[in-house]
PLY file of the C-alpha trace (Angstrom):
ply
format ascii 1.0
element vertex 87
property float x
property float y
property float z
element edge 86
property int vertex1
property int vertex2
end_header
159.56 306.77 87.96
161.51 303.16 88.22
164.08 302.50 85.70
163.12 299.13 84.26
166.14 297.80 82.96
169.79 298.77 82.68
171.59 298.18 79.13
175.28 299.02 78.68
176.46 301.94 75.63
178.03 299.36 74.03
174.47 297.13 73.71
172.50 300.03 73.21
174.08 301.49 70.12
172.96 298.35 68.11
170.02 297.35 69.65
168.53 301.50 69.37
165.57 300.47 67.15
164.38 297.45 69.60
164.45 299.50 72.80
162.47 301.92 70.94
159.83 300.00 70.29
160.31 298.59 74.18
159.49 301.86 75.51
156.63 303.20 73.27
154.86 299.24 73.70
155.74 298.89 77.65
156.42 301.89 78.66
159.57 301.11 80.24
162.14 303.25 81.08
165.98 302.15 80.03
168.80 303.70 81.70
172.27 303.49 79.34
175.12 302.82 81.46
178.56 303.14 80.55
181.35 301.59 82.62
178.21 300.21 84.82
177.01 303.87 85.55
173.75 304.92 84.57
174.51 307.94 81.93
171.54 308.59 80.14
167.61 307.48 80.30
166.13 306.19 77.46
162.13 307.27 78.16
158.70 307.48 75.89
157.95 310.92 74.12
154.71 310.45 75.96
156.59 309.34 79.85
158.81 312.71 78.99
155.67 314.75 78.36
153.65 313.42 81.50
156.77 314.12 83.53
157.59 317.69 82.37
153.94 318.49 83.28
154.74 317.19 86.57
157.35 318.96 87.03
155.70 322.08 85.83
152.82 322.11 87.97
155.53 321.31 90.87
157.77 324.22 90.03
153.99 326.86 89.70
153.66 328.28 93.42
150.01 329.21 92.88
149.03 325.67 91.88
151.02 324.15 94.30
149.36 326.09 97.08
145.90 325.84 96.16
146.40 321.89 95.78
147.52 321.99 99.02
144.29 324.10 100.34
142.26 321.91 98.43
143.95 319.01 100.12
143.43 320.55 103.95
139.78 320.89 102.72
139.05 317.87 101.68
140.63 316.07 105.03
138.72 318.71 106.82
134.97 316.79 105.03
134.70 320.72 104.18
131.65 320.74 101.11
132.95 320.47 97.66
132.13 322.43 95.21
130.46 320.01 91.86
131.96 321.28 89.16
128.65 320.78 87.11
127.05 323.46 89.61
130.01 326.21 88.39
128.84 325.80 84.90
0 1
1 2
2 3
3 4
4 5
5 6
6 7
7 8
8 9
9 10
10 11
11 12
12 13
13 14
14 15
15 16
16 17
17 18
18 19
19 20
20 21
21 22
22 23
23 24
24 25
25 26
26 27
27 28
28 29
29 30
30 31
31 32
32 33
33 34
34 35
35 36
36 37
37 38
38 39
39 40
40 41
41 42
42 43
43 44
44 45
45 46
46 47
47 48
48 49
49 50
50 51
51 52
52 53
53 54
54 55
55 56
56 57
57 58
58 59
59 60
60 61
61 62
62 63
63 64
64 65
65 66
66 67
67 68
68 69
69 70
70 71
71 72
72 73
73 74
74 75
75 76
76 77
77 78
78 79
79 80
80 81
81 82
82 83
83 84
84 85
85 86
């Protein structure tokens, strides 16, 4: 995930309600910085929840190994299974 812009502390307290709307409109991601280093990110409730499932799936062993066998099977042109035919 890119960090779109970079505001300082001091601009972000009073400008809050604007970035706000920024990042639910644009999707952006702001990071606050304070003394020019980036302290906080400023992020959609929906970019949080997309990257927490990331980072869930990431962190589940299981999933992460049968997305991996899935993977070899697919560069190996091994059949697919339709997922139509498993209903």
């Amino acid at each position: 995930m890119e960090i779109d812009s970079y505001i300082p502390i001091t601009k972000a307290k009073s400008t809050l309600l604007d970035m706000i709307r920024v990042i639910n409109v644009q999707e952006n991601t702001i990071a606050i910085t304070k003394n020019g280093v980036p302290r906080a990110i400023l992020m959609s409730m929906e970019q949080y929840e997309s990257m927490r499932e990331t980072m869930t799936i990431l962190e589940d062993e299981g999933m992460m190994k049968q997305i991996l066998r899935s993977r070899n099977e697919i560069r190996e042109n091994k059949q697919l299974v339709d997922l139509e035919d498993l209903v």
